[in-house]
C-alpha positions in Angstrom: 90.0 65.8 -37.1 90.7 68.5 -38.9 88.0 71.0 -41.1 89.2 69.8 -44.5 89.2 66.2 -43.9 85.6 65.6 -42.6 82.2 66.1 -44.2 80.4 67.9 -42.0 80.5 71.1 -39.7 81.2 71.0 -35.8 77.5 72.3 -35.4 75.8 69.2 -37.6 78.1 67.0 -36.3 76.6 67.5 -32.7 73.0 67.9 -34.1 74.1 64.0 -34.8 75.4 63.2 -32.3 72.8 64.8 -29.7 69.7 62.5 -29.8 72.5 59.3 -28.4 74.1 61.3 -26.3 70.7 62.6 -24.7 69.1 59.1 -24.8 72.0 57.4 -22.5 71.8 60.3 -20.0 68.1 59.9 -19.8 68.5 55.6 -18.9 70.8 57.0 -16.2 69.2 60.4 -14.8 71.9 62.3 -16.1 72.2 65.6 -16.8 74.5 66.1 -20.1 75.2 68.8 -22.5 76.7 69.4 -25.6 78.7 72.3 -25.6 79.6 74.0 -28.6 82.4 77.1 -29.4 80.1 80.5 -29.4 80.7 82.5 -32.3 81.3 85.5 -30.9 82.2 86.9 -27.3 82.0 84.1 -24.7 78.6 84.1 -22.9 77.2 81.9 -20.3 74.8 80.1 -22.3 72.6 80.9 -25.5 69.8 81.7 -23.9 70.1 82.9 -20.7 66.6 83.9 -18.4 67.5 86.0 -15.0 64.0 85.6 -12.5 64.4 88.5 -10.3 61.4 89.3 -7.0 60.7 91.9 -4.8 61.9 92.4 -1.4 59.4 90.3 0.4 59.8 88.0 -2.0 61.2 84.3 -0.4 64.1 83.5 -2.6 62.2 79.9 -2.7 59.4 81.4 -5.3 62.2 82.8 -7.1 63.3 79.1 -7.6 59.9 78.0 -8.4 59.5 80.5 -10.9 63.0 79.6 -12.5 61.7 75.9 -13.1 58.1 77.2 -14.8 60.7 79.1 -17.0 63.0 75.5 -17.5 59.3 73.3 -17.8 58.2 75.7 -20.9 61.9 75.9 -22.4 61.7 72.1 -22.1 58.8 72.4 -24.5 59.8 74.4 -26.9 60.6 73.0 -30.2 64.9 72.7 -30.8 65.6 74.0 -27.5 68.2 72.0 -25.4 70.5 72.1 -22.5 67.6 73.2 -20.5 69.4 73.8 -16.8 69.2 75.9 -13.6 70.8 77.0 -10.7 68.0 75.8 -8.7 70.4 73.3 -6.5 68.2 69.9 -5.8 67.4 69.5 -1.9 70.3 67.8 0.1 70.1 66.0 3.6 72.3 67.1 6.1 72.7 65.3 9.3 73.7 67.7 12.5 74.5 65.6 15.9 73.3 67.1 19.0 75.8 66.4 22.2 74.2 65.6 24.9 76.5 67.5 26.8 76.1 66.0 30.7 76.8 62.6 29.2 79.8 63.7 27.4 81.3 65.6 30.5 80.4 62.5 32.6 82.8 60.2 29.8 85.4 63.0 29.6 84.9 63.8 26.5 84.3 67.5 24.9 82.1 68.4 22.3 85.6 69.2 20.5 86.6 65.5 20.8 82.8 64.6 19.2 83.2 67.2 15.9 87.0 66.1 15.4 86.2 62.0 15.6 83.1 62.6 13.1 85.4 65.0 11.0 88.4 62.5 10.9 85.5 59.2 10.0 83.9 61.6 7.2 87.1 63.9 6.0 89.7 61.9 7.0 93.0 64.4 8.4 96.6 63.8 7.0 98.5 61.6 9.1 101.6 61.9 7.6 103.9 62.4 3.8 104.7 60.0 1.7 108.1 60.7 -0.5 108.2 58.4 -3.4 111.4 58.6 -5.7 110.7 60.3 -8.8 108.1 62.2 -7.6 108.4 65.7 -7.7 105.9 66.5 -4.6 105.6 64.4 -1.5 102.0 62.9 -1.5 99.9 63.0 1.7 98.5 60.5 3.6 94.7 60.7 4.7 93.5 58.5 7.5 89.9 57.9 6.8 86.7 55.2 7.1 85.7 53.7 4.2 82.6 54.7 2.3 80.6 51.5 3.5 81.3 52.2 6.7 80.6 55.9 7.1 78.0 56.7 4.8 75.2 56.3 7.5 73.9 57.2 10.7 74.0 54.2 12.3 77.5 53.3 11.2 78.8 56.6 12.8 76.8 55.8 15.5 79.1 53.0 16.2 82.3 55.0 16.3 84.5 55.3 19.5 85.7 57.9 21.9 88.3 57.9 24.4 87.6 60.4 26.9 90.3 62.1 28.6 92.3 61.8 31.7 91.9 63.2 34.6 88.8 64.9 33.9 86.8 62.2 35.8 86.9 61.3 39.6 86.0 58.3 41.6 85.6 59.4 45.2 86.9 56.9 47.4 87.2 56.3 51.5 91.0 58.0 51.1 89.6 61.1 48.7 89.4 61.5 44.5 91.2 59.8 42.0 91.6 59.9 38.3 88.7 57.3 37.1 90.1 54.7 33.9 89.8 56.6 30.7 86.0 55.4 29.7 85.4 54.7 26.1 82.1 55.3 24.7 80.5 55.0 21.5 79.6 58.2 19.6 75.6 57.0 19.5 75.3 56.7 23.4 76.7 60.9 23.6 73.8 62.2 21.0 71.3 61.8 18.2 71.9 62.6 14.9 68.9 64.5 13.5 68.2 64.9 9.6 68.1 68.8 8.4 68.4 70.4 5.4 71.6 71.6 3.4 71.3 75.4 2.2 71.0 76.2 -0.9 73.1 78.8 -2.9 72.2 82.3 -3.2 73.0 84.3 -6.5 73.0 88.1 -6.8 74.1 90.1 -9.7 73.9 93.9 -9.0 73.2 93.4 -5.6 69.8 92.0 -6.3 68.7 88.3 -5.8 68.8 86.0 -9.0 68.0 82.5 -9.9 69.8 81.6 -14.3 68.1 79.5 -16.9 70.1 78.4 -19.3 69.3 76.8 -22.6 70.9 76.2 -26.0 69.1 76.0 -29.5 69.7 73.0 -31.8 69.2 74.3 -35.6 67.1 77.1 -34.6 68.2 81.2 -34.0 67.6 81.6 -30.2 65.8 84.8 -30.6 63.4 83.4 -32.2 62.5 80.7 -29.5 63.1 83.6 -26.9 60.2 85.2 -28.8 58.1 82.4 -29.0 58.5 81.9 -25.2 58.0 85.4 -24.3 54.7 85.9 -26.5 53.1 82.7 -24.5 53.9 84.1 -21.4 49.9 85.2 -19.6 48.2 83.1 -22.2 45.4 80.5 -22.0 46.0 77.2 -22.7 45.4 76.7 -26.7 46.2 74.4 -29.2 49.8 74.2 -29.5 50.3 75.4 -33.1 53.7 74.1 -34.3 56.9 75.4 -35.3 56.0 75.5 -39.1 52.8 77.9 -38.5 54.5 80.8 -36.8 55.5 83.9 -38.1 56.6 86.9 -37.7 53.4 88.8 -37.4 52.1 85.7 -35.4 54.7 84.7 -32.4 54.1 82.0 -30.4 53.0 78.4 -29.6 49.6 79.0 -27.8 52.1 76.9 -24.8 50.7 79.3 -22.4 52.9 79.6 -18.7 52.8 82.4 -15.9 55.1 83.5 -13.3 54.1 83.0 -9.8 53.2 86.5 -7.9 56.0 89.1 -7.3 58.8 87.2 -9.6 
């Protein structure tokens, strides 16, 4: 719609629209935001907090510091959007060849990463050209999702193992043994690890981003509330109305952990 034919501003018109749009994310652990045109040059967020450590520091406190930072934007009045790039901890399951049972079937350790790839990937088999189409589309052999998307389903999976790479010894001499076909779950153990996380740097140093956006309020003047309950004692959280400009703050008091 265009300016002239609607009541209200694009910035009230998401303050409106906001508390709905948070509420259905919330019933379905979502995280959502409401992004808005910056007036001026394009920025990554509003407010943006960098958490930076020391040497010795374990890029892990860095994290933790970046969600005390998140936890007391959370809290501050008319600040939303509150995210991170602190990546939430994924599984990652790693098979382990028992390599003198796979060289007894045949089978190489490049046969076991290739089967798993093509149940989880899938590999193009081959191209499909449809008239009217301007670009052949390709064809991906893959398992379904309710049949790979556990450990005991891959477990289940098949290998063929190759000729000739196993011998019967017999009264005359060797022969090529039938091709034996084994299941993936008698050649290993899947065992449960987990996924790495991301690293950022900016100027060659280690960083972890907050971001947040303001909803009817100047973000340096939530930045400043923030930053003046930083080291404090817990208090009486004054609110919103009672600060001033000689008087910064919430009395929300919040640290950083050691060395961030």
């Amino acid at each position: 719609m265009r300016k002239r034919e609607r009541a209200q501003q694009s910035h009230e018109i998401a303050l409106r629209l906001r508390p709905a749009i948070e509420a259905a994310a919330a019933r379905w652990g979502a995280n959502v935001k409401v992004v808005e045109v910056p007036p001026g040059p394009p920025v990554i967020s509003t407010i943006t907090a960098e958490i930076y450590g020391a040497a010795g520091v374990p890029y892990r406190r860095l994290q933790e510091a970046a969600l005390r930072v998140a936890d007391r934007l959370r809290r501050e009045p008319l600040v939303v959007d509150v995210d991170t790039t602190v990546e939430a901890d994924q599984p990652r399951l790693i098979f382990a060849v028992d390599k003198e049972k796979a060289a007894l079937s045949g089978i190489a350790t490049e046969d076991v990463a290739q089967t798993v790839r093509l149940a989880l990937d899938g590999m193009p088999a081959t191209r499909l050209h449809v008239p009217g189409e301007v670009n052949p589309l390709d064809v991906v052999l893959r398992l379904p999702r309710a049949t790979r998307s556990s450990a005991e389903d891959l477990h289940a999976l098949y290998l063929k193992g190759r000729p000739g790479y196993v011998q019967v010894r017999e009264a005359g001499g060797l022969r090529a043994a039938p091709i034996p076909i084994v299941q993936l779950g008698e050649l290993g153990r899947f065992r449960v690890s987990r996924r790495e996380q991301t690293i950022y740097h900016k100027n060659l140093e280690r960083v972890v981003y907050v971001f947040a956006e303001t909803a009817g309020r100047a973000p340096a003047e939530a930045i400043i509330d923030v930053g003046a309950d930083e080291g404090a004692g817990a208090s009486a959280v004054r609110p919103l109305a009672e600060r001033t400009f000689f008087r910064n703050g919430g009395g929300d008091g919040w640290t950083l952990p050691a060395g961030t």
